[in-house]
RODO-2510 file (C-alpha; in nm, 4 decimals, decimal comma):
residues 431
     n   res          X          Y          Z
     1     x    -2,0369     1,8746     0,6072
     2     x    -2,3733     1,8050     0,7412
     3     x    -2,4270     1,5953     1,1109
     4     x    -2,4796     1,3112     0,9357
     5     x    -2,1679     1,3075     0,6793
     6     x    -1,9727     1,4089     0,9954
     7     x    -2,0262     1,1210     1,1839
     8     x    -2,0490     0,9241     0,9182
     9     x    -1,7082     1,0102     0,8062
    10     x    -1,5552     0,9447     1,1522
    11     x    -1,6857     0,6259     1,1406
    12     x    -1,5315     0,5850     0,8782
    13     x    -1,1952     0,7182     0,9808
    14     x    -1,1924     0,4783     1,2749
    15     x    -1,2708     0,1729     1,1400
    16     x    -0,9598     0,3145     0,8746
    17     x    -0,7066     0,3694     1,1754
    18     x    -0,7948    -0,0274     1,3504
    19     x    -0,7775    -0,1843     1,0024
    20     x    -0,4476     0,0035     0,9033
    21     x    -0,3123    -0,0588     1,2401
    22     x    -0,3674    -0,4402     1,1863
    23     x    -0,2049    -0,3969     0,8448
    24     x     0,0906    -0,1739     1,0108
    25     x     0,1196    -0,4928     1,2672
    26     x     0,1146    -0,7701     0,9981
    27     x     0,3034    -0,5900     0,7250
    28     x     0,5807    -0,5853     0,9484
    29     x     0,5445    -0,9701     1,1372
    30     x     0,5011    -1,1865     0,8050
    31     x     0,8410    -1,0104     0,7039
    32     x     1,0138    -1,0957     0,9445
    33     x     0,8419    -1,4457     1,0519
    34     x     0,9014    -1,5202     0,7117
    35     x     1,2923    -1,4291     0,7247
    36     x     1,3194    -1,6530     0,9886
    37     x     1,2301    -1,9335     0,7909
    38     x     1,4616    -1,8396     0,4858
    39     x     1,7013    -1,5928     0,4349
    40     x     1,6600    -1,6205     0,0021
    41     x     1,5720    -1,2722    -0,1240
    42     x     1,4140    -1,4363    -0,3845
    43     x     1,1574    -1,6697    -0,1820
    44     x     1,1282    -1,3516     0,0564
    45     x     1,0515    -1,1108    -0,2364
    46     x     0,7639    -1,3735    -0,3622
    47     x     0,5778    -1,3120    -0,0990
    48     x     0,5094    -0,9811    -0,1991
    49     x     0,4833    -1,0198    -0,5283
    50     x     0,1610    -1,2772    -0,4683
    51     x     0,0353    -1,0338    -0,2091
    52     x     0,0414    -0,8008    -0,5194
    53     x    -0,0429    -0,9755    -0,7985
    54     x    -0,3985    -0,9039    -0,7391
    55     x    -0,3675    -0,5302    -0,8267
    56     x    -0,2250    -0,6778    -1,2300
    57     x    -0,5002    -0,9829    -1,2424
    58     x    -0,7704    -0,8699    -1,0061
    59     x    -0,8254    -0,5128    -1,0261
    60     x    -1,0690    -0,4591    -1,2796
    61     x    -1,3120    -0,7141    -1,1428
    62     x    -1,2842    -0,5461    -0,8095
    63     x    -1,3862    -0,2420    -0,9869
    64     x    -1,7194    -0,3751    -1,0905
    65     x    -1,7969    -0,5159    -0,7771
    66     x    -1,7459    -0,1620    -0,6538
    67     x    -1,9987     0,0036    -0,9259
    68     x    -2,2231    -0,2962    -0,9134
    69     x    -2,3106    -0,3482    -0,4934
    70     x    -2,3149    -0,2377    -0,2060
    71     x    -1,9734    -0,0843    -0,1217
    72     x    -2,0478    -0,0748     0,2767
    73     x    -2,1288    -0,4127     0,2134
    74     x    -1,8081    -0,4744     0,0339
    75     x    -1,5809    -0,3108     0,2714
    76     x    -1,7529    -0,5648     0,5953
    77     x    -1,7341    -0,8907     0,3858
    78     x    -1,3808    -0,8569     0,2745
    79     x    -1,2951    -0,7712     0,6778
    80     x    -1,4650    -1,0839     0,7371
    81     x    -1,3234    -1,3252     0,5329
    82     x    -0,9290    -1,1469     0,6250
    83     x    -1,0356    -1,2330     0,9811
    84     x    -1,1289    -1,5972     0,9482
    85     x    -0,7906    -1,6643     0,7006
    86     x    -0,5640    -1,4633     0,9915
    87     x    -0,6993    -1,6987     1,2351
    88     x    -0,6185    -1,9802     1,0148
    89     x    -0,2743    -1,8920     0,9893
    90     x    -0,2593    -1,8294     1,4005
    91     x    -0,3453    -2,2511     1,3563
    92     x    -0,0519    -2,2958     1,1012
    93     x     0,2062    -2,1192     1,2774
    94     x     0,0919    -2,2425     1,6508
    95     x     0,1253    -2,6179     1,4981
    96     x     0,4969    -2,5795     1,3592
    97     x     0,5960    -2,3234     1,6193
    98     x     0,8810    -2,6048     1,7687
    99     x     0,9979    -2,6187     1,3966
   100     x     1,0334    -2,2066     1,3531
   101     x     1,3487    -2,0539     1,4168
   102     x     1,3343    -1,7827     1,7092
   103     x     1,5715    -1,5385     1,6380
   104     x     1,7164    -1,4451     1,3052
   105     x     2,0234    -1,6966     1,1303
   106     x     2,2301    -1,5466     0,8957
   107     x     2,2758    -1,9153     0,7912
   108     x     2,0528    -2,0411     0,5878
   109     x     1,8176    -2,2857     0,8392
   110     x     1,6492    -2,6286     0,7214
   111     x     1,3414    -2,7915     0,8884
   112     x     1,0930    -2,9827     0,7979
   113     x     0,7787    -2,7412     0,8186
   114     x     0,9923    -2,5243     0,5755
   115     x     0,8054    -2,5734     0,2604
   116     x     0,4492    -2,6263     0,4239
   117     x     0,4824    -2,2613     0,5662
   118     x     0,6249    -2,1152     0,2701
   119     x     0,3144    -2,2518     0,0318
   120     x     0,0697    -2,1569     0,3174
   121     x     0,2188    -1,8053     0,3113
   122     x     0,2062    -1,7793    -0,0692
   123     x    -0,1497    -1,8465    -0,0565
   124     x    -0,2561    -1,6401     0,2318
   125     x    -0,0865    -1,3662     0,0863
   126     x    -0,2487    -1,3821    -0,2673
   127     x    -0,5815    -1,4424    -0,0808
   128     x    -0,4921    -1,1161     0,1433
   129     x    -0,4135    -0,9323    -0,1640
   130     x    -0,7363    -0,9992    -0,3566
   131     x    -0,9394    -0,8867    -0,0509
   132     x    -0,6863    -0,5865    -0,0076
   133     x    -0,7403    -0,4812    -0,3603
   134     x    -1,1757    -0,5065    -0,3586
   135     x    -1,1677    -0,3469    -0,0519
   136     x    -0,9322    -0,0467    -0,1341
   137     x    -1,1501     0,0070    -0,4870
   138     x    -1,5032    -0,0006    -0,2557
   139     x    -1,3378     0,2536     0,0105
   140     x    -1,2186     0,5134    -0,2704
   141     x    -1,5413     0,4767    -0,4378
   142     x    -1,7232     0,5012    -0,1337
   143     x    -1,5656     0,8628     0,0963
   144     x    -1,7628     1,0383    -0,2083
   145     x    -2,0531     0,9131    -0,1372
   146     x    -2,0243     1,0247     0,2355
   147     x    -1,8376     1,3305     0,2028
   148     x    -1,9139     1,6665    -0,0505
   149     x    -1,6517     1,7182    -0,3646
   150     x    -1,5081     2,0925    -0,2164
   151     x    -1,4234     1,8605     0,1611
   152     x    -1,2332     1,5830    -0,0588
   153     x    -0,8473     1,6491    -0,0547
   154     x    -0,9283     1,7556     0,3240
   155     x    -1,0833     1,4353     0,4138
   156     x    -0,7962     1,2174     0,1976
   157     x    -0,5077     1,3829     0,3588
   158     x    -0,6972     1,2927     0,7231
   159     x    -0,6904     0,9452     0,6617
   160     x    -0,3621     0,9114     0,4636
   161     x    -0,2305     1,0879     0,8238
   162     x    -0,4702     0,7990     1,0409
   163     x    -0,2858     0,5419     0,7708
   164     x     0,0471     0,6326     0,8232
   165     x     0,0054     0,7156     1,2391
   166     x    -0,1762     0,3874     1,3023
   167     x     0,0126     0,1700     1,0221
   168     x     0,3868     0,3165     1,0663
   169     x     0,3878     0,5012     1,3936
   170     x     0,1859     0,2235     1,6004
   171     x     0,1882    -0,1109     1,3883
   172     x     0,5681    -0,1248     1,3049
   173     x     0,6422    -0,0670     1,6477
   174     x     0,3850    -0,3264     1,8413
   175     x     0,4440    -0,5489     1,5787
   176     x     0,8407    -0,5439     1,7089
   177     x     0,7505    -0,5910     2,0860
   178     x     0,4301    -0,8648     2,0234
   179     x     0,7211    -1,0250     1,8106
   180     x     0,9169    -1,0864     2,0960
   181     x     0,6559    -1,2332     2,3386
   182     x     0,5777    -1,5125     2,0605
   183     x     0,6017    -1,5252     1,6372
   184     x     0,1778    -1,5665     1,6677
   185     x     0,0990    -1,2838     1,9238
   186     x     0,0776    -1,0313     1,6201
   187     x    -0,1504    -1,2060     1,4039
   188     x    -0,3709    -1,2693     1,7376
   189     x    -0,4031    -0,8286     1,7755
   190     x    -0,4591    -0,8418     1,3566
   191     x    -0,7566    -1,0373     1,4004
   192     x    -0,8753    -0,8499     1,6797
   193     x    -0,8105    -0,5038     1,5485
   194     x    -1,0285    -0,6295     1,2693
   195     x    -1,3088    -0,6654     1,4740
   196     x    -1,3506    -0,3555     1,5685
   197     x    -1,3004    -0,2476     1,2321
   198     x    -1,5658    -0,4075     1,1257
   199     x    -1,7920    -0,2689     1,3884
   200     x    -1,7129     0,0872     1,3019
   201     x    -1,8147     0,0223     0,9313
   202     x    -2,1416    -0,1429     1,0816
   203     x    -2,2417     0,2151     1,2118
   204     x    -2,1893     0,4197     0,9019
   205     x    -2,5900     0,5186     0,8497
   206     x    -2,7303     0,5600     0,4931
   207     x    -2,8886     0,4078     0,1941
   208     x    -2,5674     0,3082    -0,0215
   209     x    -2,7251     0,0844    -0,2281
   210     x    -2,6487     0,0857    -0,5743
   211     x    -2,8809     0,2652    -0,8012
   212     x    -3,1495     0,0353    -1,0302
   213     x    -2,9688     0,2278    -1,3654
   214     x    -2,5995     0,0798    -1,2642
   215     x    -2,6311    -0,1829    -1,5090
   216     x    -2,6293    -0,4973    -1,3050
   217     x    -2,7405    -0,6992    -1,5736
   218     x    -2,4832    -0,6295    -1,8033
   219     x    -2,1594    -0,8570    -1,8684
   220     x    -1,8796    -0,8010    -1,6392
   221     x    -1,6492    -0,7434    -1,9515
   222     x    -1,8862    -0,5033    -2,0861
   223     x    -1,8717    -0,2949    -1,7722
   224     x    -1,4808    -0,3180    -1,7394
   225     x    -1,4972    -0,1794    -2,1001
   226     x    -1,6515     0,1307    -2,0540
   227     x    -1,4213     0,2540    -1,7574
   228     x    -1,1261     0,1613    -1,9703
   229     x    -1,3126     0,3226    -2,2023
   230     x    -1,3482     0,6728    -2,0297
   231     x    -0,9960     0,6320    -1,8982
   232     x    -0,8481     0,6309    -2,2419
   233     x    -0,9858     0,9966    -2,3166
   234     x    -0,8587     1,1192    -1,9740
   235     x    -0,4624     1,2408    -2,0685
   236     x    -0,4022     1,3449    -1,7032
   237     x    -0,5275     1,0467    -1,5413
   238     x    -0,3528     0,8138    -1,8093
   239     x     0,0108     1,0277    -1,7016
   240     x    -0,0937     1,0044    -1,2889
   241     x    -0,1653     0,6415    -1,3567
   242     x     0,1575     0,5915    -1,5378
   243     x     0,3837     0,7962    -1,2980
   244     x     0,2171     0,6212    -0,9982
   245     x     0,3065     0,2745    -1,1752
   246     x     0,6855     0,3301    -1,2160
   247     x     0,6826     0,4872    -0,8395
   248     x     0,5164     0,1648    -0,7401
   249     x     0,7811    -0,0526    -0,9212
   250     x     1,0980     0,1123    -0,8346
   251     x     0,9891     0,1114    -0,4794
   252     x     0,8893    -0,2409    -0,5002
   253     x     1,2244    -0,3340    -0,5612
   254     x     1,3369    -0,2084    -0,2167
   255     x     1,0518    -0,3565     0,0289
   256     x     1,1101    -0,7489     0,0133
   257     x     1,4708    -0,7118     0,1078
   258     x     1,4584    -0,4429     0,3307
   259     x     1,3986    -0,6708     0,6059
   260     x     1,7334    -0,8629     0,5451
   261     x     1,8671    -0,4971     0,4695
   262     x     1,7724    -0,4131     0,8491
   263     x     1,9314    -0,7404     0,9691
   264     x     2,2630    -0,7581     0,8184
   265     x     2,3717    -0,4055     0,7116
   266     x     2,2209    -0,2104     0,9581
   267     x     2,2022    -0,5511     1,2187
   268     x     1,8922    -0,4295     1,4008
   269     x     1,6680    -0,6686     1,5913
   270     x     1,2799    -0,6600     1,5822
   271     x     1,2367    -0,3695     1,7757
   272     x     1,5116    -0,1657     1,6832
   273     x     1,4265    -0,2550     1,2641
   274     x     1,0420    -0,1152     1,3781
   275     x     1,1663     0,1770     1,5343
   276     x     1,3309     0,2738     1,2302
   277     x     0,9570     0,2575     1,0262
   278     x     0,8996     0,5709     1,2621
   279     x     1,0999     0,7954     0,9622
   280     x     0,8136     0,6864     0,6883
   281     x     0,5743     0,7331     1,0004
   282     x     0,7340     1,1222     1,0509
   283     x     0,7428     1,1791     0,6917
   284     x     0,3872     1,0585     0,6089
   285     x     0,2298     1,2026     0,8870
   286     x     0,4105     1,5517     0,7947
   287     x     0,2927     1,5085     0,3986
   288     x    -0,0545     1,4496     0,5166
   289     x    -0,0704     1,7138     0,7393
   290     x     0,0802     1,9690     0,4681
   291     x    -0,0658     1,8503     0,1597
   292     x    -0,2931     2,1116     0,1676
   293     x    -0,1018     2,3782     0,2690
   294     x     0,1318     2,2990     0,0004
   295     x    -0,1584     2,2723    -0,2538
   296     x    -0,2756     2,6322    -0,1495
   297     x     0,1015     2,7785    -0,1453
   298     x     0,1718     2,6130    -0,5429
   299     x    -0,0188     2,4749    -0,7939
   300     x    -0,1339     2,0918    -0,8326
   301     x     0,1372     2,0498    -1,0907
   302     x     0,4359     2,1837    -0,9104
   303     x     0,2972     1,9932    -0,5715
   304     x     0,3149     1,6800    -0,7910
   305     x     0,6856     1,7018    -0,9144
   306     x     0,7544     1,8681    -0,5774
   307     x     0,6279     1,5333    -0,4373
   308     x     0,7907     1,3344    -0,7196
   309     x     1,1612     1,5078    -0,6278
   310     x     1,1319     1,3906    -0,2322
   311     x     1,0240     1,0050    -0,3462
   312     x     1,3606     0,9784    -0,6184
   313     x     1,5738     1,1682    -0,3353
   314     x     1,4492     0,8935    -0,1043
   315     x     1,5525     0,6293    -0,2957
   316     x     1,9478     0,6707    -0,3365
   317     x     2,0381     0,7601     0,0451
   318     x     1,9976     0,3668     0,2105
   319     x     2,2662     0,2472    -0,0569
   320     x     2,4719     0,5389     0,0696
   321     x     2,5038     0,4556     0,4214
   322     x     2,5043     0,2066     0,7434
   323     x     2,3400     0,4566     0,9696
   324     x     2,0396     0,3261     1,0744
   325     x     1,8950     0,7289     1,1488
   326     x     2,0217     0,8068     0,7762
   327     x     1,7750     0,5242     0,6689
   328     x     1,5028     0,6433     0,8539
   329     x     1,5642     1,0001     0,6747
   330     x     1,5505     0,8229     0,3689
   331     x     1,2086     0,6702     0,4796
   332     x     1,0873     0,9868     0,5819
   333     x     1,1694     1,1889     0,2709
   334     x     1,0021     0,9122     0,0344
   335     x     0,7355     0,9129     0,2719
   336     x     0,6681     1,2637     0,2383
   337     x     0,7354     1,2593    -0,1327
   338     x     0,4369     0,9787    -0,1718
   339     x     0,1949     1,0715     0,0614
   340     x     0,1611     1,4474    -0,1006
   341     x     0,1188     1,2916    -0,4199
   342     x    -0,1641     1,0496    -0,3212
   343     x    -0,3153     1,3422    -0,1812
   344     x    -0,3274     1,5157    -0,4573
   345     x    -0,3820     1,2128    -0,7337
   346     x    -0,6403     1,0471    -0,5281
   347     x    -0,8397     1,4099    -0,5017
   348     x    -0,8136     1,5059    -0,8498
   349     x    -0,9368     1,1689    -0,9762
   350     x    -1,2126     1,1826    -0,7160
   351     x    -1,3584     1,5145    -0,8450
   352     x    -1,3035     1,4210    -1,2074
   353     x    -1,4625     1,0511    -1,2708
   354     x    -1,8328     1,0266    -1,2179
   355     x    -2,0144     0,8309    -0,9641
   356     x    -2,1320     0,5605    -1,1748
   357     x    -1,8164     0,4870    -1,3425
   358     x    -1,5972     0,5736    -1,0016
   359     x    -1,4874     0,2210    -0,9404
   360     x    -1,4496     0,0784    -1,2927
   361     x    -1,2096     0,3793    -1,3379
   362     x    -1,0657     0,3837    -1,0125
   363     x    -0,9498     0,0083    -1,1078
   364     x    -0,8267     0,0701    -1,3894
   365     x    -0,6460     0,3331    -1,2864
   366     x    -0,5336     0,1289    -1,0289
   367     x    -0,4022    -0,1396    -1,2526
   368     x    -0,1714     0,1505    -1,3831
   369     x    -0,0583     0,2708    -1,1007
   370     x     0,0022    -0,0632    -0,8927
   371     x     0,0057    -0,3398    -1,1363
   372     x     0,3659    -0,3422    -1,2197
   373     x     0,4077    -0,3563    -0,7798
   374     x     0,4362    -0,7311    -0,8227
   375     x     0,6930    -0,7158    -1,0775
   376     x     0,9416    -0,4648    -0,9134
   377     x     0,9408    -0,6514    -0,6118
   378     x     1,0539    -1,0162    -0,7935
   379     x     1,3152    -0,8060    -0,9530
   380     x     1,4463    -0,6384    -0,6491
   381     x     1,4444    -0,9798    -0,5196
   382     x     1,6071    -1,1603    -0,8229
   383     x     1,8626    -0,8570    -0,8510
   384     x     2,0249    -0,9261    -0,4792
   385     x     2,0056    -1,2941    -0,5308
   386     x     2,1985    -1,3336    -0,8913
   387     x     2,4163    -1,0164    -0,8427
   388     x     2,5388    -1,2105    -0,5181
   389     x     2,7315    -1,4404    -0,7983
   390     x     2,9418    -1,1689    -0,8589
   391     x     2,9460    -0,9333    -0,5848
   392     x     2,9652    -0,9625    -0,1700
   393     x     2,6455    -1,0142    -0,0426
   394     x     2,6424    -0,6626     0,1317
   395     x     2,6790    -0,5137    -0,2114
   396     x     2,3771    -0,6894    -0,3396
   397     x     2,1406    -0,6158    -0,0671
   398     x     2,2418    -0,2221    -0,0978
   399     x     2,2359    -0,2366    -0,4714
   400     x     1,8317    -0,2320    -0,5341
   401     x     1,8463     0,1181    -0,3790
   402     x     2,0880     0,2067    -0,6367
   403     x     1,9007     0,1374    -0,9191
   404     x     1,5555     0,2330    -0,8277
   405     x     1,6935     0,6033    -0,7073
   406     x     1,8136     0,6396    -1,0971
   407     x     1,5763     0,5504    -1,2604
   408     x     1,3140     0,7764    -1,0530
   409     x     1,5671     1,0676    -1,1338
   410     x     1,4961     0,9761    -1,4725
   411     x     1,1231     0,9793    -1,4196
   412     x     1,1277     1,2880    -1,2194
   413     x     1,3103     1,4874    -1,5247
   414     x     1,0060     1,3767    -1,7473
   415     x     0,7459     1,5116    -1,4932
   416     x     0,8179     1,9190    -1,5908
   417     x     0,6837     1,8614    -1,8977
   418     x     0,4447     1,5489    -1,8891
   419     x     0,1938     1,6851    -1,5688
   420     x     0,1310     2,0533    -1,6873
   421     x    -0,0652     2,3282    -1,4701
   422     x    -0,2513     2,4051    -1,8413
   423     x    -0,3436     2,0043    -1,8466
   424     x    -0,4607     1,9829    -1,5221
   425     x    -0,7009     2,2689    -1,5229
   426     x    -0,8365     2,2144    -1,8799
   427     x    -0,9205     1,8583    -1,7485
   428     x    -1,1116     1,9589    -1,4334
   429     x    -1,2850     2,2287    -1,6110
   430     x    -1,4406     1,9500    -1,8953
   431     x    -1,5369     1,7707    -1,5889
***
């Protein structure tokens, strides 16, 4: 890389590792500040399902945006507006604090701020996830503008690694302690994390304005058309998308409960339950680090169902066991499993798809891969709270884990056959 694409670039991975540390720090406190206030998988699992629905409803627009403007631009405006709406909620929560629950109640509670917090939350978290999903299209569409094609899978694996150090090793974790000094002391670092953030994307240098032959004037719909479009022809993209999709949605089914998983199988408080996020933090950090050893050692396909073997092997061992450092094995192995195939799915489709269509693609790709997210996670939620009719309710909570790690063993058999060496390298040689 050039001076200028080097700095650039570490601009760019530091306003990465404040933002994902916010994330890291409020993907773990609206969790559990939320499973104070209700201990129904169901309501619990909504939550992510609206902070997800964007990626089914959203995505495609977000993909224009990313072709059409400025993505720099993109990437400080979306901060901005998640900073204003996390201070907003600082307000909600600091006005019913006195009605909130401080530690967790295995009995259901009732007070009266209960159903102003839970539509407040809904909200936020479908606002969140619209921001979350047009600023992830403009940064994937934007690291090739800053960095050359032959430094790509290096410079994705470096900031899945910042992701998963800042969001797993260091947000879980701070998130657990800033819990226990007060439920809006987390959202009060977000906000300020953000910040920085923001001033790190500030001082990336360059002209990134989008060229006078990107179409501005024609229809949105017209535009979303012609990535789905190029998509279609693409087999191997089509099977990543697909793959990444059913990954998505049997994982879903485990995150929403996994909080009341923490507190009443494995009975772990705050910090202990964000301690045990250090085993995805291990296991990602390793995958990033190794991705491209392992891409060197064996070929993109056999990295691929390498990675796919790890993520289905995740799934199974939490329904297995009570031991909280058996878990976090689990997490680590999944971890692993999913990091080395973003790696490698995220830098194949970057050296493939051409710059103009880059985001239009990269949504609709993304659509694919994360659009059934919402789904898994109201059925992960729906399956603990209806199976609880006719089983224990420790049964229930374990039995999402059982389910998903099937039905990725299922998927995993298909990969031999579906993601072929002879595919792959036909398709980057058209490119």
């Amino acid at each position: 890389m050039n001076k200028e694409n080097k700095r650039n670039f570490n601009y760019l991975i530091s306003a990465s590792a404040f933002s994902n540390l916010a994330d890291g720090i409020a993907g773990f406190a609206y969790p559990w500040l939320f499973s104070l206030i209700t201990r129904d998988a169901q309501l619990i699992a909504l939550i992510t399902v609206f902070s997800t629905l964007p990626h089914l409803i959203f995505v495609l627009f977000a993909g224009v945006i990313a072709d059409k403007f400025n993505r720099k631009k993109i990437l400080i405006f979306t901060r901005i507006i998640q900073i204003i709406l996390t201070g907003l909620f600082i307000f909600v929560i600091v006005i019913n604090l006195d009605q909130i629950p401080k530690s967790v109640q295995i009995i259901e509670p009732e007070f009266q701020a209960k159903f102003f917090i839970i539509t407040i939350s809904y909200l936020l978290a479908f606002t969140f996830g619209i921001l979350e999903v047009t600023r992830d299209n403009a940064a994937q569409s934007f690291l090739p503008q800053i960095v050359e094609k032959d430094f790509l899978s290096k410079a994705n694996g470096r900031l899945f690694g910042v992701e998963l150090v800042t969001n797993n090793f260091l947000g879980a974790p701070i998130a657990g302690l800033l819990i226990g000094m007060s439920l809006y002391t987390p959202f009060i670092a977000d906000t300020v994390l953000l910040i920085i953030s923001t001033f790190f994307i500030f001082k990336i240098s360059g002209n990134f304005e989008r060229p006078v032959d990107n179409k501005k004037s024609e229809k949105t719909l017209d535009l979303i058309k012609e990535g789905i479009s190029w998509l279609k022809k693409q087999v191997l993209l089509k099977r990543l998308a697909i793959y990444t999709g059913l990954a998505n949605f049997f994982g879903a089914m485990q995150f929403p409960i996994m909080v009341l998983f923490a507190q009443e199988i494995l009975e772990l408080n705050s910090v202990q339950y964000a301690f045990l996020a250090y085993g995805a933090a291990i296991g990602g950090l390793l995958g990033s680090t190794l991705a491209n050893k392992i891409n060197e050692v064996f070929k993109e396909s056999k990295t691929l169902i390498f990675a796919m073997f790890l993520f289905s092997l995740g799934m199974f061992l939490p329904y297995l066991t009570r031991n909280p450092f058996i878990v976090a094995l689990a997490f680590a192995t999944t971890s692993f499993g999913s990091i080395v195939w973003n790696v490698q799915a995220v830098s194949i489709r970057q050296s493939i798809i051409p710059d103009n269509l880059l985001g239009r693609v990269n949504s609709v790709y993304r659509l694919l891969a994360l659009g059934l997210t919402p789904l898994g996670s109201l059925f992960g939620g729906t399956i603990v709270k209806y199976s609880e009719i006719y089983f224990d309710r420790v049964f229930s909570l374990r039995l999402p884990f059982l389910l998903a790690g099937i039905a990725m063993t299922f998927v995993f058999i298909t990969s031999f056959k579906l993601l072929s060496q002879d595919l792959i390298n036909s398709t980057k040689n058209k490119s």
